[in-house]
PDB file of N, CA, C, O and CB in Angstrom:
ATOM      1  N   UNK A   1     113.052  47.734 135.626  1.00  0.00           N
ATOM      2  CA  UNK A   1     113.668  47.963 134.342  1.00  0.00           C
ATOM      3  C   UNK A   1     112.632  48.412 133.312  1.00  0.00           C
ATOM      4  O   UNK A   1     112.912  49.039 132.290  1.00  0.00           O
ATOM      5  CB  UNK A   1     114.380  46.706 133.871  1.00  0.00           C
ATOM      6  N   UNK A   2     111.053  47.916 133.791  1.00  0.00           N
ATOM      7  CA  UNK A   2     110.045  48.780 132.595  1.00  0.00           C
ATOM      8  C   UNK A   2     110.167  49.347 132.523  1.00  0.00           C
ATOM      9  O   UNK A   2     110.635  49.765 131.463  1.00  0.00           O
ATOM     10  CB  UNK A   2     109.048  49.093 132.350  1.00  0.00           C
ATOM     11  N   UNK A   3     109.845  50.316 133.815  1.00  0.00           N
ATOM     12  CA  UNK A   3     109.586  51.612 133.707  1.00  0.00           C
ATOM     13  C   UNK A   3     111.094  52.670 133.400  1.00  0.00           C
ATOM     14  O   UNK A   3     111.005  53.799 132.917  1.00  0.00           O
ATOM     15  CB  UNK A   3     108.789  51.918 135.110  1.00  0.00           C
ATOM     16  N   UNK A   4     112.243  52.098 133.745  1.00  0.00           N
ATOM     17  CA  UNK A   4     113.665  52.770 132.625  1.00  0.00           C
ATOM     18  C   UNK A   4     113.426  52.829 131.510  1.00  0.00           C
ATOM     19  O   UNK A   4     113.846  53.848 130.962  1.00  0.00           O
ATOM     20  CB  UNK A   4     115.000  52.040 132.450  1.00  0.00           C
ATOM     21  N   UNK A   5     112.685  51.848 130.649  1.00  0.00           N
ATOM     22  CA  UNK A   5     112.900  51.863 129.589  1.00  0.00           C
ATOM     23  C   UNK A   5     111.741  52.330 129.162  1.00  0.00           C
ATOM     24  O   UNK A   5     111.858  52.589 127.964  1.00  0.00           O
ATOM     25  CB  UNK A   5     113.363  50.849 129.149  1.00  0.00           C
ATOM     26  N   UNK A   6     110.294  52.650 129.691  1.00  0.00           N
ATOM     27  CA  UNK A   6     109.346  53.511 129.399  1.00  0.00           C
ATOM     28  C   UNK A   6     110.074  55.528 129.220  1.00  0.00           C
ATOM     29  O   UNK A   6     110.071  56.367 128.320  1.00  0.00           O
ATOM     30  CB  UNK A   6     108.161  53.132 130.810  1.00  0.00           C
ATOM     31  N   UNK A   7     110.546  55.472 130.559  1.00  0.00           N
ATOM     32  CA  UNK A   7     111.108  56.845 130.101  1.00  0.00           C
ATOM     33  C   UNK A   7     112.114  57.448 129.562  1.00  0.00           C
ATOM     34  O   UNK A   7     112.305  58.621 129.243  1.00  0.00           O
ATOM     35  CB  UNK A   7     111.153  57.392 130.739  1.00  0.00           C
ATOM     36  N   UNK A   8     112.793  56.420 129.493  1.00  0.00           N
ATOM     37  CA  UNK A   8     113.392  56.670 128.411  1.00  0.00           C
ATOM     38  C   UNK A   8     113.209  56.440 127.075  1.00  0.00           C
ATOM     39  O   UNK A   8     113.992  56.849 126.218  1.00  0.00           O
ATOM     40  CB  UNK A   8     114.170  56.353 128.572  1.00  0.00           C
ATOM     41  N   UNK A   9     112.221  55.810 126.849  1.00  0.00           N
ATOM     42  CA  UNK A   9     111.637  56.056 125.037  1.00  0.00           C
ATOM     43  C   UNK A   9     110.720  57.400 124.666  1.00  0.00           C
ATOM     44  O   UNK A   9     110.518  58.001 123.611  1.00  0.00           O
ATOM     45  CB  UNK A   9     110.436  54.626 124.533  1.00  0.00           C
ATOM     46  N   UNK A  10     110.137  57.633 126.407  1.00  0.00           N
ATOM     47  CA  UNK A  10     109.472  58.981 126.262  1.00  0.00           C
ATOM     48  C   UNK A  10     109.976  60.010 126.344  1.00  0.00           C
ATOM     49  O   UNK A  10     109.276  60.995 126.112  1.00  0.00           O
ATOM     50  CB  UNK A  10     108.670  59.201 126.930  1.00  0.00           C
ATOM     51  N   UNK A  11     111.101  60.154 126.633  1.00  0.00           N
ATOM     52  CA  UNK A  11     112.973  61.296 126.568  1.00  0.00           C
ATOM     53  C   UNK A  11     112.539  61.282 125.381  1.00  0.00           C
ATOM     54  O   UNK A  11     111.600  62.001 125.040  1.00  0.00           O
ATOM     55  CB  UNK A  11     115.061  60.641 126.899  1.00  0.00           C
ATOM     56  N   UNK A  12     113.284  60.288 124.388  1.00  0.00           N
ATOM     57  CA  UNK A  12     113.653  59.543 122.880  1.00  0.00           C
ATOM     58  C   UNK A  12     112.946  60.690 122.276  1.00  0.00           C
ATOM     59  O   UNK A  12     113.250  61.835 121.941  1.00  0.00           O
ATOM     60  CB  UNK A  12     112.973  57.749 122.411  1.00  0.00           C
ATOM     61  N   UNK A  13     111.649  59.782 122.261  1.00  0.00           N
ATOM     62  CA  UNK A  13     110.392  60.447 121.522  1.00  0.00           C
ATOM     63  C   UNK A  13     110.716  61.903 121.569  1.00  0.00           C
ATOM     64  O   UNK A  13     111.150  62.390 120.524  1.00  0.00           O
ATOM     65  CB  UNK A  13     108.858  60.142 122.268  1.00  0.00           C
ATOM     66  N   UNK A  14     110.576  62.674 122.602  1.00  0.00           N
ATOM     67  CA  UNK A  14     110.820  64.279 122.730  1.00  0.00           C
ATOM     68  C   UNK A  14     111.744  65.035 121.766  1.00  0.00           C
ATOM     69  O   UNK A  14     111.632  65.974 120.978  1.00  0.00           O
ATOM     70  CB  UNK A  14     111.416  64.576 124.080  1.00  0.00           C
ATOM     71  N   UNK A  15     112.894  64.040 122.264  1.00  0.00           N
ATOM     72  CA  UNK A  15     114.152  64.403 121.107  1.00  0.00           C
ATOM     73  C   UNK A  15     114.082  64.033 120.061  1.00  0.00           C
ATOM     74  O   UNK A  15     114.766  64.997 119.717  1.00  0.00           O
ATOM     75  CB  UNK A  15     115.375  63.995 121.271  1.00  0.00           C
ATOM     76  N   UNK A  16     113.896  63.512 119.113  1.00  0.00           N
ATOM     77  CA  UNK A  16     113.063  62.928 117.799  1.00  0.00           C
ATOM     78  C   UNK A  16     112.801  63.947 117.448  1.00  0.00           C
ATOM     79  O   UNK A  16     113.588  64.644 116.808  1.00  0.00           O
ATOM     80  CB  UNK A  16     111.832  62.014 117.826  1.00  0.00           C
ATOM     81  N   UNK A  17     111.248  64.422 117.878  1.00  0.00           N
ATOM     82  CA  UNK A  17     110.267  65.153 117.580  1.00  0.00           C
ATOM     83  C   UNK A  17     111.127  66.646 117.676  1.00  0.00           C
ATOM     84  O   UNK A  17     110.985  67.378 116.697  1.00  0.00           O
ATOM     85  CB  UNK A  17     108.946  64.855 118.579  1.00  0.00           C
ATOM     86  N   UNK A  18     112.052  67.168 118.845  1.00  0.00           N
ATOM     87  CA  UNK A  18     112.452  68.859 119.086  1.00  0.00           C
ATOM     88  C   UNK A  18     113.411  68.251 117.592  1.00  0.00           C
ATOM     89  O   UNK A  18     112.997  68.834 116.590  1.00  0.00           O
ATOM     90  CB  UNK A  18     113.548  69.665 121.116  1.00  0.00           C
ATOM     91  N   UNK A  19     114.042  67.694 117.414  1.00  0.00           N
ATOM     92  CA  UNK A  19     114.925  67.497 116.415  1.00  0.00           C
ATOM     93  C   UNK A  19     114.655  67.601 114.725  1.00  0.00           C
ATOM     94  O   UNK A  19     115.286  68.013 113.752  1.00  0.00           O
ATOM     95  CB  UNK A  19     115.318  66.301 116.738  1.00  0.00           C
ATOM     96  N   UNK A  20     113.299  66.959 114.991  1.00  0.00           N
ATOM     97  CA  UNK A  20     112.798  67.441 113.386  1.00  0.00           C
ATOM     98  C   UNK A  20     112.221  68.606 113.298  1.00  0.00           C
ATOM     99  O   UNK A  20     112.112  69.254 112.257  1.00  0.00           O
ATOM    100  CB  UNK A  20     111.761  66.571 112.701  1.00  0.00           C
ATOM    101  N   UNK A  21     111.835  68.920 114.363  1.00  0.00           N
ATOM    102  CA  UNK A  21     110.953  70.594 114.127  1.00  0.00           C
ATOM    103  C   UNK A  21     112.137  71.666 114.128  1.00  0.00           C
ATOM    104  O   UNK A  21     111.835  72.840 113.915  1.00  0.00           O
ATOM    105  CB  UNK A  21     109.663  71.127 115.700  1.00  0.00           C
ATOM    106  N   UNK A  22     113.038  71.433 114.283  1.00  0.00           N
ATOM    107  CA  UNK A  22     114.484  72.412 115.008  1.00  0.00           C
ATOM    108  C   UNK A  22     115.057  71.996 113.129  1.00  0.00           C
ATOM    109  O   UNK A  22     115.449  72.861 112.346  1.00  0.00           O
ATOM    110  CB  UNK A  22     115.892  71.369 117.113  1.00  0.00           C
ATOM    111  N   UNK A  23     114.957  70.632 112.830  1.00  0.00           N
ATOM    112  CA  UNK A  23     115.771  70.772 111.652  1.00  0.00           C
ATOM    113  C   UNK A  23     114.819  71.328 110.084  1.00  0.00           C
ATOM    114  O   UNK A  23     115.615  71.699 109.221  1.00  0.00           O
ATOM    115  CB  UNK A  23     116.495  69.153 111.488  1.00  0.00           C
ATOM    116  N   UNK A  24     113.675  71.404 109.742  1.00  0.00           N
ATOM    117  CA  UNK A  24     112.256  72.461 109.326  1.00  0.00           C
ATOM    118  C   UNK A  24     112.542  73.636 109.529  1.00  0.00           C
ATOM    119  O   UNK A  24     112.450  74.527 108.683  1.00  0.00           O
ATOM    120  CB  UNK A  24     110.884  72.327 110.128  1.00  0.00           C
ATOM    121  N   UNK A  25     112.864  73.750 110.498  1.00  0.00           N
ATOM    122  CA  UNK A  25     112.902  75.286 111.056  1.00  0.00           C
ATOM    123  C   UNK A  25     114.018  76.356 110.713  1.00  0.00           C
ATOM    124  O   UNK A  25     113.992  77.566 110.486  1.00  0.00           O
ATOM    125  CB  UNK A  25     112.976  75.209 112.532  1.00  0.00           C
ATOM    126  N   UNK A  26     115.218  75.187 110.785  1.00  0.00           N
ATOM    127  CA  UNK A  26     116.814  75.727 110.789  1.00  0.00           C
ATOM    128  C   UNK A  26     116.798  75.890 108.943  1.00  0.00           C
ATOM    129  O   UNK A  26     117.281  76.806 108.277  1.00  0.00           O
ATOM    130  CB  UNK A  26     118.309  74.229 111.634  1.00  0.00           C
ATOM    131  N   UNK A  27     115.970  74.487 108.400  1.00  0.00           N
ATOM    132  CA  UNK A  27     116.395  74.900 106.416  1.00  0.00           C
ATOM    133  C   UNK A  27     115.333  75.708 106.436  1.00  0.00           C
ATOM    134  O   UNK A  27     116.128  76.631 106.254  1.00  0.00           O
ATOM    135  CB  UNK A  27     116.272  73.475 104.823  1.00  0.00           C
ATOM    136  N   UNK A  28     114.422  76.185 106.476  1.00  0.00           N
ATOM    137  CA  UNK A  28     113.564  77.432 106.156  1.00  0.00           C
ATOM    138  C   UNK A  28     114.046  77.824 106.316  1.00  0.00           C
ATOM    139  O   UNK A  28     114.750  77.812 105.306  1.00  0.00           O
ATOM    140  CB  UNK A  28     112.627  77.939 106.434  1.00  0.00           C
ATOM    141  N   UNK A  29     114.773  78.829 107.438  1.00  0.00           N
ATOM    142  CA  UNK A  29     115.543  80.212 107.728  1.00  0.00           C
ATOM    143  C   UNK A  29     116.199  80.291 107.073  1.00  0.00           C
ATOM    144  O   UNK A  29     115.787  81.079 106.221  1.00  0.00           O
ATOM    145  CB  UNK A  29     116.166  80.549 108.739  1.00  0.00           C
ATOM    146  N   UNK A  30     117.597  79.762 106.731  1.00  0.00           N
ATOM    147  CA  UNK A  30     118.606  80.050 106.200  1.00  0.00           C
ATOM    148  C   UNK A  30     118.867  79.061 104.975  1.00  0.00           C
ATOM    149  O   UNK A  30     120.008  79.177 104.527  1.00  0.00           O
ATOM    150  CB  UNK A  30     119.550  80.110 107.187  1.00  0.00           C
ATOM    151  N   UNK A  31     118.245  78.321 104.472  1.00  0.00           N
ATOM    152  CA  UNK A  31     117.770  76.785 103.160  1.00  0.00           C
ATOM    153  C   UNK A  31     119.417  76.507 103.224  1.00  0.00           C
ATOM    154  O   UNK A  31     119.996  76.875 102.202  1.00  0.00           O
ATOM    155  CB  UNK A  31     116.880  77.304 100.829  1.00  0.00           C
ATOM    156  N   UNK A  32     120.234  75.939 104.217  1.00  0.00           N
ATOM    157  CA  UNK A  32     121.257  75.368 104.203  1.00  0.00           C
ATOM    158  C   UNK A  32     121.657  73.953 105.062  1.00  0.00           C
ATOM    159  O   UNK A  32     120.953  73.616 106.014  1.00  0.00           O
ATOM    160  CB  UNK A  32     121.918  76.323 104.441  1.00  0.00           C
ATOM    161  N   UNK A  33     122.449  73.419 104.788  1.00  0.00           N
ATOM    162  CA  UNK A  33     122.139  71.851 105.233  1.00  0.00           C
ATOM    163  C   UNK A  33     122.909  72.291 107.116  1.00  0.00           C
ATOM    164  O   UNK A  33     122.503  71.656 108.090  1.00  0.00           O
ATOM    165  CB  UNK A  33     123.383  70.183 103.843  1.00  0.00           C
ATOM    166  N   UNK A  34     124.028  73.459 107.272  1.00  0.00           N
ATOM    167  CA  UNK A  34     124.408  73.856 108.290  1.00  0.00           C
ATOM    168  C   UNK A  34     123.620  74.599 109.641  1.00  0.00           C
ATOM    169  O   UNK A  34     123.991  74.597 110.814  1.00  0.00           O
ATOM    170  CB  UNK A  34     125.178  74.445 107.790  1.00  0.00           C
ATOM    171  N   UNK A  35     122.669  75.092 109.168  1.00  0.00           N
ATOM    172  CA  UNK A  35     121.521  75.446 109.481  1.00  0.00           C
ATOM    173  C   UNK A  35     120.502  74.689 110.379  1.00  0.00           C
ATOM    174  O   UNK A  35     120.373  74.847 111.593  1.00  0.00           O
ATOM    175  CB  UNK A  35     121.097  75.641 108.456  1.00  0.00           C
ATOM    176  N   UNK A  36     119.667  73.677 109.432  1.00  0.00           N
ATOM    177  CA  UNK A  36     118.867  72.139 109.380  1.00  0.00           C
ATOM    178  C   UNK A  36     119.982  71.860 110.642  1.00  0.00           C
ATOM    179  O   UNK A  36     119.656  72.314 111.739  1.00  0.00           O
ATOM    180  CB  UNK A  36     118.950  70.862 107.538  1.00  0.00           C
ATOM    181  N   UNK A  37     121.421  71.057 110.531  1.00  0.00           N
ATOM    182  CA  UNK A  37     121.996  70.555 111.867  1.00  0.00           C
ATOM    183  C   UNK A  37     121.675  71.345 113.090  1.00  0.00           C
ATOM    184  O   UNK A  37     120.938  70.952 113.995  1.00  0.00           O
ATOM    185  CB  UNK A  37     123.469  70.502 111.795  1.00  0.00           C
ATOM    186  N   UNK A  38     122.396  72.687 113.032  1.00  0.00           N
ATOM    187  CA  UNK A  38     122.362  73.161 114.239  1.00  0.00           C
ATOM    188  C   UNK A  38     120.668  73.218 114.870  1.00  0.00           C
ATOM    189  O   UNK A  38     120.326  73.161 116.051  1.00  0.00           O
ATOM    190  CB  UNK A  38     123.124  74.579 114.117  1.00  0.00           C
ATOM    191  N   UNK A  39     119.889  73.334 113.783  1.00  0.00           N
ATOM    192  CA  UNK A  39     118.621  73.578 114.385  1.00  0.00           C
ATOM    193  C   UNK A  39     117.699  72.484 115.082  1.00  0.00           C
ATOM    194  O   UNK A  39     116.776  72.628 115.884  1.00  0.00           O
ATOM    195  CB  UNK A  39     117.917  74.118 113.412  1.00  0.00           C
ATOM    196  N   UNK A  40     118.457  70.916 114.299  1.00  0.00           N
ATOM    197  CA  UNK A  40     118.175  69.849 114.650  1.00  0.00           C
ATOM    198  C   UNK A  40     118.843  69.535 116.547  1.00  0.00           C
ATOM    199  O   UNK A  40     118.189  69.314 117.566  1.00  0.00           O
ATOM    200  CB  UNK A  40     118.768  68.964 113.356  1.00  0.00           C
ATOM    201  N   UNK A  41     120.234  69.642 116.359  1.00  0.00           N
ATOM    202  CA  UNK A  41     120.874  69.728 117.679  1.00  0.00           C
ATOM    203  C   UNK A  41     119.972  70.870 118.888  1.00  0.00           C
ATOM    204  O   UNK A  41     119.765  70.582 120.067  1.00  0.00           O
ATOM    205  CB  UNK A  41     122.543  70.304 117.304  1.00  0.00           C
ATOM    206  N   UNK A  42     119.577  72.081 118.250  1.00  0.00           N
ATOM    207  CA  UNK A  42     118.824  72.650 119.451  1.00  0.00           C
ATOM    208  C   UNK A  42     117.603  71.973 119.647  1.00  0.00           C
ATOM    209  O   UNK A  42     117.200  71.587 120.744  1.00  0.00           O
ATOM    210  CB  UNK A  42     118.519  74.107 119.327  1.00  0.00           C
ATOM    211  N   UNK A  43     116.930  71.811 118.407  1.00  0.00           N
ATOM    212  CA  UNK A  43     115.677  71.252 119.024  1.00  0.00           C
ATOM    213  C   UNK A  43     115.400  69.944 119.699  1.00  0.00           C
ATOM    214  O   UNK A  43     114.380  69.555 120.267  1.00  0.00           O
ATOM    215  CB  UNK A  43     114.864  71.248 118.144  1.00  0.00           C
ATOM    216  N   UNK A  44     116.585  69.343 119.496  1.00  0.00           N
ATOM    217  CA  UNK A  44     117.021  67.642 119.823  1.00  0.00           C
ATOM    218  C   UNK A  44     117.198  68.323 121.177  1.00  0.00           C
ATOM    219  O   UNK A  44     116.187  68.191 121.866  1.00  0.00           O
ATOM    220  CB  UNK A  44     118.645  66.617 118.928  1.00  0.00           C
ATOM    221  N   UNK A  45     117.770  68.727 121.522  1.00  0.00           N
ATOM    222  CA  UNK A  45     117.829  68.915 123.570  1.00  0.00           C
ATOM    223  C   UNK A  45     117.453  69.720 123.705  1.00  0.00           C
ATOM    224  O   UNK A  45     118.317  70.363 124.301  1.00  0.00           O
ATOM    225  CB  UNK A  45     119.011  69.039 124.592  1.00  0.00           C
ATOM    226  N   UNK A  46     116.004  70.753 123.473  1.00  0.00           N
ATOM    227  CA  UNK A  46     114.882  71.472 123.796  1.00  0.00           C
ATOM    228  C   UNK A  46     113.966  70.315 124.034  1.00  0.00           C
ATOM    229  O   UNK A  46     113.188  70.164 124.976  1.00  0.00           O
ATOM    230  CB  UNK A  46     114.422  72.522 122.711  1.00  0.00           C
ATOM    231  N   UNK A  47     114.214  69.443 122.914  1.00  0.00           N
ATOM    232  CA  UNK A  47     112.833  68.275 123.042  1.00  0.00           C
ATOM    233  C   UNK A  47     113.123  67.336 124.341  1.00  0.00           C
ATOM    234  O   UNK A  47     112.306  67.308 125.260  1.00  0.00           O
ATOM    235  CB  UNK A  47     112.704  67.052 121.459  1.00  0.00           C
ATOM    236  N   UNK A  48     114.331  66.561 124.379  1.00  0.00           N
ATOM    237  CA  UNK A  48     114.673  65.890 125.505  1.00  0.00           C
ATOM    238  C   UNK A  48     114.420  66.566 127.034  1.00  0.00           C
ATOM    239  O   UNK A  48     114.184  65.886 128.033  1.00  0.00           O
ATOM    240  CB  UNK A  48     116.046  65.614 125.282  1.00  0.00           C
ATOM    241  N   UNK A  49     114.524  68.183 127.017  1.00  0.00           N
ATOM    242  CA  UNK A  49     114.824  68.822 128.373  1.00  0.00           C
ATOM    243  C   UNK A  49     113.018  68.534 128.248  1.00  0.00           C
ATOM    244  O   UNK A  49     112.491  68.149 129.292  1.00  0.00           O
ATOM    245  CB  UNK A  49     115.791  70.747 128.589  1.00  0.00           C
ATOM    246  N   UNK A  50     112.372  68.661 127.378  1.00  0.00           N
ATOM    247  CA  UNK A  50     110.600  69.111 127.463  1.00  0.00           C
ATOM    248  C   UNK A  50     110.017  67.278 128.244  1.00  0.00           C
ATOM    249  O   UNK A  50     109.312  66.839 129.152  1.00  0.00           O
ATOM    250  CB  UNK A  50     109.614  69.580 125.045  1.00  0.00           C
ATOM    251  N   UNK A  51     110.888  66.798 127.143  1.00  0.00           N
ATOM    252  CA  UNK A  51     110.156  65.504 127.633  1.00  0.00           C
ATOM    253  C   UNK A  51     110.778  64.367 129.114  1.00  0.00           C
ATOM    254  O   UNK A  51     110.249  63.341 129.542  1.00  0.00           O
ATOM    255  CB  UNK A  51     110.196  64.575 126.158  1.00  0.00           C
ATOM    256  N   UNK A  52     112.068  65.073 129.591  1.00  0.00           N
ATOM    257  CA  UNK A  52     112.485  64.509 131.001  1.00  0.00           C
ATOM    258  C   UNK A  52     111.522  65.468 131.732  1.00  0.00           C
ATOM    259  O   UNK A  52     111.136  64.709 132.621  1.00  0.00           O
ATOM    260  CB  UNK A  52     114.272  64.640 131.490  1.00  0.00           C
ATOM    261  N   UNK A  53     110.992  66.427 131.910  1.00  0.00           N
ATOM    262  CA  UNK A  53     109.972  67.892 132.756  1.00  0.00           C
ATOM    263  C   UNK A  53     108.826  66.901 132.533  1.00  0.00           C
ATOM    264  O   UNK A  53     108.387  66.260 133.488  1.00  0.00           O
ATOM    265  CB  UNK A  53     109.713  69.957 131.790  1.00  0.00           C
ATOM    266  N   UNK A  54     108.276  66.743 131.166  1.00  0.00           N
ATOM    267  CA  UNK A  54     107.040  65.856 131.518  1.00  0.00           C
ATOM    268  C   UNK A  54     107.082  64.295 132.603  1.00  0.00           C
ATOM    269  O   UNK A  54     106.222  63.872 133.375  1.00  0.00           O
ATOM    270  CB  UNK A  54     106.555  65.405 129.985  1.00  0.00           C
ATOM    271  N   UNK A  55     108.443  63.738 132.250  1.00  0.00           N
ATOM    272  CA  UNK A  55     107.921  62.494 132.821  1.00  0.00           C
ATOM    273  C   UNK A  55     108.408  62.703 134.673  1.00  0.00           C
ATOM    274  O   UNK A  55     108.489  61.769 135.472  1.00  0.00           O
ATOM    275  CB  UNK A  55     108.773  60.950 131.853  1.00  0.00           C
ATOM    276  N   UNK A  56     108.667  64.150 134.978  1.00  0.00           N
ATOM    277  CA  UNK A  56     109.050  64.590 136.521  1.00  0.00           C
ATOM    278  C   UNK A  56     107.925  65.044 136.843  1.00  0.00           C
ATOM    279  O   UNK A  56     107.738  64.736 138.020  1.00  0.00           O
ATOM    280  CB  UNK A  56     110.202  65.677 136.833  1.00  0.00           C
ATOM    281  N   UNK A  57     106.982  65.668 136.398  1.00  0.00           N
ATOM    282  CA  UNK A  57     105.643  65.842 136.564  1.00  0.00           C
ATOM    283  C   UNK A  57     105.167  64.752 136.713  1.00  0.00           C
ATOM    284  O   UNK A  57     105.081  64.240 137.829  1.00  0.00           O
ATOM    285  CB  UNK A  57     105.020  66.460 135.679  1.00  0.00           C
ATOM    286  N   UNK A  58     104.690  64.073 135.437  1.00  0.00           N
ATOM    287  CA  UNK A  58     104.279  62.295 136.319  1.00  0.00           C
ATOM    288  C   UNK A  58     104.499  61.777 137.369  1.00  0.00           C
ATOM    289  O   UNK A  58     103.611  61.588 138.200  1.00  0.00           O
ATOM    290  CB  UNK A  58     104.750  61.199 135.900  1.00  0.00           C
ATOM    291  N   UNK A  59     105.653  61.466 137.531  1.00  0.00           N
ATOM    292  CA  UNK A  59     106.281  60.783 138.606  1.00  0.00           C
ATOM    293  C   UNK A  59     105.966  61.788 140.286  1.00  0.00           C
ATOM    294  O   UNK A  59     105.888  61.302 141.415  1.00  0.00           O
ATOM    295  CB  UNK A  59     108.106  60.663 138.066  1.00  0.00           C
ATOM    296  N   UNK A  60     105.843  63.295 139.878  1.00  0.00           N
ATOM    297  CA  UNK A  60     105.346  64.527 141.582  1.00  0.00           C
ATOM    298  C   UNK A  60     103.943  63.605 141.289  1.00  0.00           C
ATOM    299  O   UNK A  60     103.572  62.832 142.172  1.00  0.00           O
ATOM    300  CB  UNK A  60     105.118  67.204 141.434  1.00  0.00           C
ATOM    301  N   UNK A  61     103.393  63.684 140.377  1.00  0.00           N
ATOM    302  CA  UNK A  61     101.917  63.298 140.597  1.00  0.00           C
ATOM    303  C   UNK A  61     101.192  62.541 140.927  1.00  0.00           C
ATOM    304  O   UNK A  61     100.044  62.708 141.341  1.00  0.00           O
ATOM    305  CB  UNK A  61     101.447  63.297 140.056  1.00  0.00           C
ATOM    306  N   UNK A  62     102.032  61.195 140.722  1.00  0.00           N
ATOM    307  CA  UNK A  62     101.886  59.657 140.899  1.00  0.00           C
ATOM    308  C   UNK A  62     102.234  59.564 142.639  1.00  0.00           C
ATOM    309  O   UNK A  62     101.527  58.866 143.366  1.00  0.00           O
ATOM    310  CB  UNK A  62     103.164  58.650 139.739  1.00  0.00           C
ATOM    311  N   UNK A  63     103.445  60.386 143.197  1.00  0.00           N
ATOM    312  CA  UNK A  63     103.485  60.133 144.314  1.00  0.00           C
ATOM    313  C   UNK A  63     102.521  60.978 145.704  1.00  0.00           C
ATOM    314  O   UNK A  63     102.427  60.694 146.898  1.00  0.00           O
ATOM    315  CB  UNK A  63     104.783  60.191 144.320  1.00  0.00           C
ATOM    316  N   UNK A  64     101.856  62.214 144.785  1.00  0.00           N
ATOM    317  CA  UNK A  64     100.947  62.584 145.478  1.00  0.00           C
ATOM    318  C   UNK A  64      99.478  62.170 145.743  1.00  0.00           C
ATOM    319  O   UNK A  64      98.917  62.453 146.801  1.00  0.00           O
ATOM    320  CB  UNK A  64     101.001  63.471 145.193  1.00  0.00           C
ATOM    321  N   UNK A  65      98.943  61.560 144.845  1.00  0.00           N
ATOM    322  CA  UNK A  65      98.870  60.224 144.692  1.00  0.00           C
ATOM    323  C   UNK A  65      98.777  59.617 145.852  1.00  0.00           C
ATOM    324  O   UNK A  65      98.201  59.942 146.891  1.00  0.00           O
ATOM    325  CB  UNK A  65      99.836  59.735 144.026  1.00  0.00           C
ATOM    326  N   UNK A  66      99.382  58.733 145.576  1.00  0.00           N
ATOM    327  CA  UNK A  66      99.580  58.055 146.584  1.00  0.00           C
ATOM    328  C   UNK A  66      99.169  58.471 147.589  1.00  0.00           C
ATOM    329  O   UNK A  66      98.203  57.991 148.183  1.00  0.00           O
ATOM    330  CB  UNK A  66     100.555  57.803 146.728  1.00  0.00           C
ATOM    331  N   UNK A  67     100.017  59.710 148.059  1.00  0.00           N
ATOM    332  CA  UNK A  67     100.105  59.978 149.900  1.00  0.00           C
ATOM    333  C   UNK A  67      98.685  59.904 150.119  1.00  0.00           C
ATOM    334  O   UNK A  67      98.237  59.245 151.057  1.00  0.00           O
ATOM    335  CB  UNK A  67     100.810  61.706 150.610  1.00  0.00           C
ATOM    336  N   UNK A  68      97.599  60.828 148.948  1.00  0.00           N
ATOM    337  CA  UNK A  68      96.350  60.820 149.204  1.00  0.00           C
ATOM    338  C   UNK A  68      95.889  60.330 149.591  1.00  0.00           C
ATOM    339  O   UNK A  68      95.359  60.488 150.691  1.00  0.00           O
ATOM    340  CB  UNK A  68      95.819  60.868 148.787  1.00  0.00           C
ATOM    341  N   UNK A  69      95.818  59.061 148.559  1.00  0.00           N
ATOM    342  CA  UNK A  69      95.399  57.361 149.144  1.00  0.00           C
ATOM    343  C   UNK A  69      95.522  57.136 150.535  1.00  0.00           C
ATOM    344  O   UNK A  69      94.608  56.728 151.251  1.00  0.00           O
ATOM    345  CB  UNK A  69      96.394  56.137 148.548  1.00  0.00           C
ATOM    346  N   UNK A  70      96.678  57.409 150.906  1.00  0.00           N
ATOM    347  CA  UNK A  70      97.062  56.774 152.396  1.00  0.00           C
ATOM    348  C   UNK A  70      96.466  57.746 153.214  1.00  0.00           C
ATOM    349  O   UNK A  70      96.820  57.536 154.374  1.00  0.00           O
ATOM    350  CB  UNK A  70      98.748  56.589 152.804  1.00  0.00           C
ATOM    351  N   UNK A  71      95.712  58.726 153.129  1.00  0.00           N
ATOM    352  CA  UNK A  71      95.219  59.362 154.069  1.00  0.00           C
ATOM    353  C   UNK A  71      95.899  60.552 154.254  1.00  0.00           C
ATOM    354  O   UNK A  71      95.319  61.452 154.862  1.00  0.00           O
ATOM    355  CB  UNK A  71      95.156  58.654 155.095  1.00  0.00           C
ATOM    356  N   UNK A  72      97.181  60.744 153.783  1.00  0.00           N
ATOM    357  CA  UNK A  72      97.916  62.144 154.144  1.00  0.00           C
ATOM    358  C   UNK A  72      97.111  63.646 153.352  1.00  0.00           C
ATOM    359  O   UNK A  72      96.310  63.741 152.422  1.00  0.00           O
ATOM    360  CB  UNK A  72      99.732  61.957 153.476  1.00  0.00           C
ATOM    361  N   UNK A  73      97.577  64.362 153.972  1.00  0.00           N
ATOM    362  CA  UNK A  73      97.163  65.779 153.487  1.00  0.00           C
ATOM    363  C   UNK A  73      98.040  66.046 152.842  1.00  0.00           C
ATOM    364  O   UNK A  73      99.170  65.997 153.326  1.00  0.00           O
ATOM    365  CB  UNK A  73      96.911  66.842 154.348  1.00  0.00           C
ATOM    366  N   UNK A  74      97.783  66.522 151.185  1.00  0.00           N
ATOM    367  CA  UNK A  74      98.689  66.868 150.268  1.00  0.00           C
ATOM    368  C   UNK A  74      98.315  68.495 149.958  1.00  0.00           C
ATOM    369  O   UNK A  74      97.147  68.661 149.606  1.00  0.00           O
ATOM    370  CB  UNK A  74      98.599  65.823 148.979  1.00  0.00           C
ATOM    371  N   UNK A  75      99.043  69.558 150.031  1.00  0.00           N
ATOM    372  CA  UNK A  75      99.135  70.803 149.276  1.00  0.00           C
ATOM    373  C   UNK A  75     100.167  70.611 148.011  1.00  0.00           C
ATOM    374  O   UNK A  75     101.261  70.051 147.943  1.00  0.00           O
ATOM    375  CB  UNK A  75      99.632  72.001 150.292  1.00  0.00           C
ATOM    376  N   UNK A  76      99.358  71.318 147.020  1.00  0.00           N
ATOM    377  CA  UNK A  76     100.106  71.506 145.744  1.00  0.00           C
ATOM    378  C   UNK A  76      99.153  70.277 144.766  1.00  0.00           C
ATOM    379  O   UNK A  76      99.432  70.079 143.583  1.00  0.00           O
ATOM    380  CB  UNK A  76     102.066  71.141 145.980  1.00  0.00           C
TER     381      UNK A  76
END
């Protein structure tokens, strides 16, 4: 259950973060509060898709990893 709730605060975090830069981004362009949303909503699941890719990378890496350890031959 840690580690659920590790990656998923590190999802969170992603979306947070695409969400405020998406909503900056959306009132500069067009200085409207309709704007700011939609730009918040894209960058809110640009950020989530960025930060589930990071923690799938971890997790290829952690298990290659491993195999190493155990003696296997890893490509990639």
């Amino acid at each position: 259950m840690v580690a659920q709730n590790y990656t998923d605060e590190r999802a969170r975090q992603g979306m947070l973060v695409g969400a405020g830069v998406g909503a900056v981004a959306g009132a500069i362009e067009e200085e409207d509060l309709g704007s700011a949303i939609a730009g918040a909503a894209i960058g809110g699941l640009i950020g989530r898709a960025e930060g589930e890719a990071e923690i799938n990378e971890d997790r290829r890496a952690v298990m290659l990893r491993c195999l190493q350890n155990k003696g296997h031959s890893v490509l990639g």
